[in-house]
C-alpha positions as CSV (number, residue, x, y, z in Angstrom):
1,X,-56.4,149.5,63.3
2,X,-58.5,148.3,66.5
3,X,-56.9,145.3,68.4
4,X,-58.7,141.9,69.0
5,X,-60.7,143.5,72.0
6,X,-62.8,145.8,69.5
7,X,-63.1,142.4,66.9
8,X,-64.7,140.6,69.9
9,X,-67.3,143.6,70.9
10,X,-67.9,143.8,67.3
11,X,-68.8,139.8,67.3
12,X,-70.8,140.5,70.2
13,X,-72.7,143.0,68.7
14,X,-73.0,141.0,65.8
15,X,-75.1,138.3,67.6
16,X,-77.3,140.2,70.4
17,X,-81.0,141.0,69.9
18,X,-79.7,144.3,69.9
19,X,-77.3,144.5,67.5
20,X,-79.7,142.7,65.1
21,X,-82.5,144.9,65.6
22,X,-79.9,148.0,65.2
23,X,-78.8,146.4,61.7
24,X,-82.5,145.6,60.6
25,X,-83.5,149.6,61.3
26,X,-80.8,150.5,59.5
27,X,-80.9,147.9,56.4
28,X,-84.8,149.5,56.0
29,X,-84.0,152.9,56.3
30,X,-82.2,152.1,53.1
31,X,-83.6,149.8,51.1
32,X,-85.2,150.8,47.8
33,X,-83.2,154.1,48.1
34,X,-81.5,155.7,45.6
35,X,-77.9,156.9,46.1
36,X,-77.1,160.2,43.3
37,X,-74.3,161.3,45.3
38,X,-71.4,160.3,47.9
39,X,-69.1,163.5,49.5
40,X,-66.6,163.0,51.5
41,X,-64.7,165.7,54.3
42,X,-61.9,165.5,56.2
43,X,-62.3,166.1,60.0
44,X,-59.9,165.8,62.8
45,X,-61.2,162.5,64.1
46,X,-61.6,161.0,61.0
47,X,-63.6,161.2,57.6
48,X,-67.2,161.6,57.3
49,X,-69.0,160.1,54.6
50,X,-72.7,161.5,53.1
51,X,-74.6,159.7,51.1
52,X,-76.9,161.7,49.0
53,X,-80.2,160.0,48.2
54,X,-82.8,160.9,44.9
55,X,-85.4,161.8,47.3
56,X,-83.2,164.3,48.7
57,X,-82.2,162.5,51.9
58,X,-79.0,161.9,53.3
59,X,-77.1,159.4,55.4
60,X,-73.9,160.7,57.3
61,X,-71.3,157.8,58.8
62,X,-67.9,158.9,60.6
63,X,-65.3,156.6,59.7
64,X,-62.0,156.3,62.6
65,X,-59.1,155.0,61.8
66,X,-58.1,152.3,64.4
67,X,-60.9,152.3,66.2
């Protein structure tokens, strides 16, 4: 897991006009969609994650451990 370094940029983040605006794109890209499906794969830096909308989109995220 990250150390308190990555826990303070994350704060930071958190509470910048940036990061808010970042997190308000991304809240609407979502809302009102319909998840049918959720894959998961194994990759060498970590494990990506789909989700599989109704309307035949799809949202990847890569999640990495410890950082």
């Amino acid at each position: 897991m990250g150390d308190i370094s990555d826990l303070a940029d994350v704060n930071r983040f958190m509470r910048s006009p940036e990061g808010h605006s970042a997190l308000d794109k991304f809240q609407q890209s979502l809302l009102e969609k319909v998840i049918s499906d959720v894959t998961f794969c194994s990759l060498s830096t970590g494990v990506s994650v789909t989700l599989h909308f109704a309307d035949g989109g799809q949202f990847d995220q890569l999640y990495q451990p410890g950082k």
